[in-house]
C-alpha positions as CSV (number, residue, x, y, z in Angstrom):
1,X,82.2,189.4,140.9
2,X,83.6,186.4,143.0
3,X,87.2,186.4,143.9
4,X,89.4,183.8,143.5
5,X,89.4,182.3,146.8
6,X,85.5,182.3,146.5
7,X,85.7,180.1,143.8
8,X,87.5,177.3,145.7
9,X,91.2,178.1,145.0
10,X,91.7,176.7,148.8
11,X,91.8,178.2,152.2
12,X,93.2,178.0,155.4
13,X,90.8,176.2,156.2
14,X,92.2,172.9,154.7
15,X,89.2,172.7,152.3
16,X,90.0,171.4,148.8
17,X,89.9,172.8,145.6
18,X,88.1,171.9,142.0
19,X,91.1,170.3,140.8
20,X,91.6,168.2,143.3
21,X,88.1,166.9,144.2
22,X,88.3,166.4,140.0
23,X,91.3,163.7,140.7
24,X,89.9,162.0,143.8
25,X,86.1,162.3,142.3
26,X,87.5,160.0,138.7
27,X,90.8,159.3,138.9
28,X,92.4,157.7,136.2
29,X,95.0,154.8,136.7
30,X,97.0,153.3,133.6
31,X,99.1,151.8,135.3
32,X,99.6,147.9,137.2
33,X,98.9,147.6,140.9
34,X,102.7,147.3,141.8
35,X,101.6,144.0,143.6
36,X,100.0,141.8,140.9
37,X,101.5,139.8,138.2
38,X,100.8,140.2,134.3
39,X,97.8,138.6,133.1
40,X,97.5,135.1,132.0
41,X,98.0,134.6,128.0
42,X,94.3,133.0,126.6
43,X,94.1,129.2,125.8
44,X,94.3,128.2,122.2
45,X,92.1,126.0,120.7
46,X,92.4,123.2,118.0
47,X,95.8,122.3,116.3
48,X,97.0,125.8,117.3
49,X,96.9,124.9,120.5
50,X,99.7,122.5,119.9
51,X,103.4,122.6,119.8
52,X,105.4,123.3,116.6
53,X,106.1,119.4,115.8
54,X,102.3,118.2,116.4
55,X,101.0,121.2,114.6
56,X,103.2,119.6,111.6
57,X,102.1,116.3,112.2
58,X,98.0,116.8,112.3
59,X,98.7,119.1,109.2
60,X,100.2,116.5,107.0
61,X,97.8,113.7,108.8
62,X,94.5,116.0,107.7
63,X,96.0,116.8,104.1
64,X,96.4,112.8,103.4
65,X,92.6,112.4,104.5
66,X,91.8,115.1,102.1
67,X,93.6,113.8,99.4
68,X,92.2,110.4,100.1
69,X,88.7,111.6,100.2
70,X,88.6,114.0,96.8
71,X,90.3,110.5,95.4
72,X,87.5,108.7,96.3
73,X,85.1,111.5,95.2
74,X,86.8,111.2,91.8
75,X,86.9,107.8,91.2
76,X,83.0,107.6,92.5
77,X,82.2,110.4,90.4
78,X,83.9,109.2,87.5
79,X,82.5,105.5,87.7
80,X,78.7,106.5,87.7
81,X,79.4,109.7,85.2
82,X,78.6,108.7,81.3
83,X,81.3,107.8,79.2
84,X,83.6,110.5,78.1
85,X,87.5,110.4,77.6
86,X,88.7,110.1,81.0
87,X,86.7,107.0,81.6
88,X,87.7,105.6,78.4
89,X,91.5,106.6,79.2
90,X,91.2,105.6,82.5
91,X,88.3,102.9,83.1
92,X,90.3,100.3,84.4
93,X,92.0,102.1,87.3
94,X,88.6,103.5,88.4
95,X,87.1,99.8,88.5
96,X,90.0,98.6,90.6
97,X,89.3,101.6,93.0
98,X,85.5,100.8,93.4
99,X,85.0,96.9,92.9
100,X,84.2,95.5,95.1
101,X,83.4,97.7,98.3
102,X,82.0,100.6,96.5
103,X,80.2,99.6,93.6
104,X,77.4,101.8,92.2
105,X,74.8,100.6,90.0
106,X,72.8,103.7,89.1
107,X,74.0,106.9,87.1
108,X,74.4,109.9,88.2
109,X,73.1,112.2,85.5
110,X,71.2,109.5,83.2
111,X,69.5,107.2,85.1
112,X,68.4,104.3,82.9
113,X,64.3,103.1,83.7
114,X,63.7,99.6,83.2
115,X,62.3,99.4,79.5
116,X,62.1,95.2,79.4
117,X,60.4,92.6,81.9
118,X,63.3,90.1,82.7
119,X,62.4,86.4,84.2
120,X,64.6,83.8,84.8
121,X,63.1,79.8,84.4
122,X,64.9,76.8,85.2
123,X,63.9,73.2,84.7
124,X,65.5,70.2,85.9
125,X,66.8,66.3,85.4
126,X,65.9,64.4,88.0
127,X,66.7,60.6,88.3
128,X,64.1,59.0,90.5
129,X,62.8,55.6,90.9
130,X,61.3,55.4,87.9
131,X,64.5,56.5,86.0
132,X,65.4,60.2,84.5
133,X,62.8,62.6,83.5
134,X,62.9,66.4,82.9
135,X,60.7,68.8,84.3
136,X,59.0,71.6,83.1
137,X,60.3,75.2,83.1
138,X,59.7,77.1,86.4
139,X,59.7,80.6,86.9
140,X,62.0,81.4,89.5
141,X,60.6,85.1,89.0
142,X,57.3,84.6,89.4
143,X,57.8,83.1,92.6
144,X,59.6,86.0,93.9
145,X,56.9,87.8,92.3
146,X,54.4,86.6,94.6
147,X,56.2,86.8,97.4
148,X,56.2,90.1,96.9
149,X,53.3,91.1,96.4
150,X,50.8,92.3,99.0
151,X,53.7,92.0,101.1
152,X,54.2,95.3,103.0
153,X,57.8,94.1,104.2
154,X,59.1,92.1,101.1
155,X,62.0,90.6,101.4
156,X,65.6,91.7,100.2
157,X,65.9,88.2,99.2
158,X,62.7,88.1,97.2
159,X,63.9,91.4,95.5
160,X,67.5,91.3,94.6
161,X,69.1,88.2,95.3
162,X,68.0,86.4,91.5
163,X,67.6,89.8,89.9
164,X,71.2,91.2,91.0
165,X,72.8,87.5,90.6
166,X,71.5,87.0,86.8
167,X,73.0,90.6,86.4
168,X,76.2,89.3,87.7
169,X,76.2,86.3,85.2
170,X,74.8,88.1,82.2
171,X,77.6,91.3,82.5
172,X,80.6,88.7,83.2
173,X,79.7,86.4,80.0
174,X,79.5,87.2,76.4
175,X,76.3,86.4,74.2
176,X,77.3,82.9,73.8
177,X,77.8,82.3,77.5
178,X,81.4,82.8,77.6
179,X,83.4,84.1,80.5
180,X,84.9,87.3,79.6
181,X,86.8,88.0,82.7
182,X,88.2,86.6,86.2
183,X,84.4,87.3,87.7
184,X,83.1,84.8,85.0
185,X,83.0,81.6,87.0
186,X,82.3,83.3,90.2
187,X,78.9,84.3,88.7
188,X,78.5,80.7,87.5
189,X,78.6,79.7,90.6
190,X,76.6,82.1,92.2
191,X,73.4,81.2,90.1
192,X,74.0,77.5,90.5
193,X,73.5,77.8,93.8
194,X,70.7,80.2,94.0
195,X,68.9,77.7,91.7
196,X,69.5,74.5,93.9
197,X,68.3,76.6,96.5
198,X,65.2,77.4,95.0
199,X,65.0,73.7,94.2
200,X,65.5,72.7,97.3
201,X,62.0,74.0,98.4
202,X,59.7,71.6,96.2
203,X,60.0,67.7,95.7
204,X,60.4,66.4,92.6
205,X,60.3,63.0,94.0
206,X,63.9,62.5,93.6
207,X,67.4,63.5,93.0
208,X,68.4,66.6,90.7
209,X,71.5,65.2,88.3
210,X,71.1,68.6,85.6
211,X,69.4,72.1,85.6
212,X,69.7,74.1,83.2
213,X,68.3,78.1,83.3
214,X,66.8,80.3,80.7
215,X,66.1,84.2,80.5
216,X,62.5,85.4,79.4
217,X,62.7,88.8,78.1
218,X,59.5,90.8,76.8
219,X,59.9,94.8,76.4
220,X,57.6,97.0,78.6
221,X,54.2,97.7,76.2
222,X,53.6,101.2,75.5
223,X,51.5,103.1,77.1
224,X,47.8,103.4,76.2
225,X,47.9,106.7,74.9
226,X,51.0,106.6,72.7
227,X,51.0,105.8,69.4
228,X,54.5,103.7,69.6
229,X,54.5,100.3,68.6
230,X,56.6,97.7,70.7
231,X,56.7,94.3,70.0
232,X,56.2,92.4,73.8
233,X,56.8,89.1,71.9
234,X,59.5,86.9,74.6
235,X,63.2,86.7,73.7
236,X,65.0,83.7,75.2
237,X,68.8,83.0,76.4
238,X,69.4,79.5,76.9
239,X,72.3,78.3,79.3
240,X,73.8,75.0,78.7
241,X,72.8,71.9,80.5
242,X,75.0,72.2,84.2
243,X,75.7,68.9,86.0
244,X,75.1,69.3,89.6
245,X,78.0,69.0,92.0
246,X,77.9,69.1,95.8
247,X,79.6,72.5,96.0
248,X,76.0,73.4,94.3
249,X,74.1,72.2,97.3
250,X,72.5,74.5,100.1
251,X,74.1,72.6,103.0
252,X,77.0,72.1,100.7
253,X,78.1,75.8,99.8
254,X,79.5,77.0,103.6
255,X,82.2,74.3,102.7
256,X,82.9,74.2,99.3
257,X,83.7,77.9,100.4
258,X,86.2,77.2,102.9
């Protein structure tokens, strides 16, 4: 059996014990070096990282942008929604929020196919040399139709611009041709000048005093394999007879404008 100095208790020898070679093998510091300073706080990031006044500031900046944008949601949302009692309560302020810059003309949850064929003819006065004759009705349509056509790039002028502008018209006038709002005459004078326009292109062999436009509208046929019967015979709305002034011209508009 070993005795206690044989098991390392320490000798004269000035060898060291367990315990010791224990301390010196893992020793075990919690405390600071005695010359280093405390350790640097972390950065923060974002509006934290800000003092007490900004920190207020960007708050009540980013809650104005958020109200502002579920505003805008709203009013979106409620303009292309179907009818129900908050846009009967409240339809006008939702127009004046989205006319003009945000105007939507699709529906959100019932979109609406085309189910009619709509052309728009005009025909023309023209006093010439040989005195004043009228000419026959042109489709303004059909020539955007084939332009169209076999076109792999058609364009948005081709498209839209006589589509969207007899829109404009037909929504800001009653049935008989009536303005029923401040966008009336604005729409008047929009398809005026699309039609000289379109005039413009072909010579009638002299000078156009009077146009007057129509709307051809024929529902789409059914198809061949239902049993639904659709009368495709053409309904017609028929402007008055407008007398051409020079704010109606092409090279007249940019200053009749200004």
């Amino acid at each position: 059996m070993d005795s206690y100095d044989d098991r390392g208790a320490g000798g004269g020898d000035g060898s060291v014990g367990p315990g010791k070679e224990r301390g010196e093998d893992a020793p075990f510091d919690t405390g600071r070096d005695a010359g280093s300073g405390a350790a640097p706080a972390p950065l923060r990031a974002g509006i934290s990282g800000l003092s007490l006044p900004y920190q207020i500031a960007a708050a009540v900046a980013l809650s104005i942008i958020g109200l502002i944008a579920c505003t805008h949601l709203a009013m979106v949302f409620l303009h292309v929604a179907p009818s129900n009692t908050l846009t009967k309560q409240h339809g006008k302020a939702v127009d004046d929020w989205v006319y003009p810059e945000f105007e939507q003309n699709w529906k959100l949850f019932a979109p609406n196919p085309l189910q009619q064929n709509v052309a728009v003819h005009v025909r023309a006065e023209i006093a010439g040399a040989d005195g004043r004759r009228t000419t026959p009705w042109m489709s303004l349509s059909g020539e955007d139709g084939k332009a169209i056509r076999g076109n792999l790039l058609p364009s948005h002028v081709h498209q839209n611009e006589l589509r969207r502008g007899w829109d404009f018209y037909v929504n800001s006038h009653d049935i008989e041709n009536r303005p029923n709002g401040l966008r009336g005459e604005l729409s008047e004078r929009y398809i005026r000048r699309i039609v000289m326009f379109r005039l413009s292109e072909h010579d009638y062999g002299g000078t156009v005093e009077r146009i007057q436009v129509r709307s051809e509208t024929r529902s789409v046929a059914a198809p061949p394999w239902s049993t639904e019967k659709i009368s495709t015979r053409p309904n017609y709305r028929v402007l008055p007879w407008w007398t051409v002034t020079p704010a109606d011209l092409p090279q007249n508009a940019k200053e009749a404008d200004k």
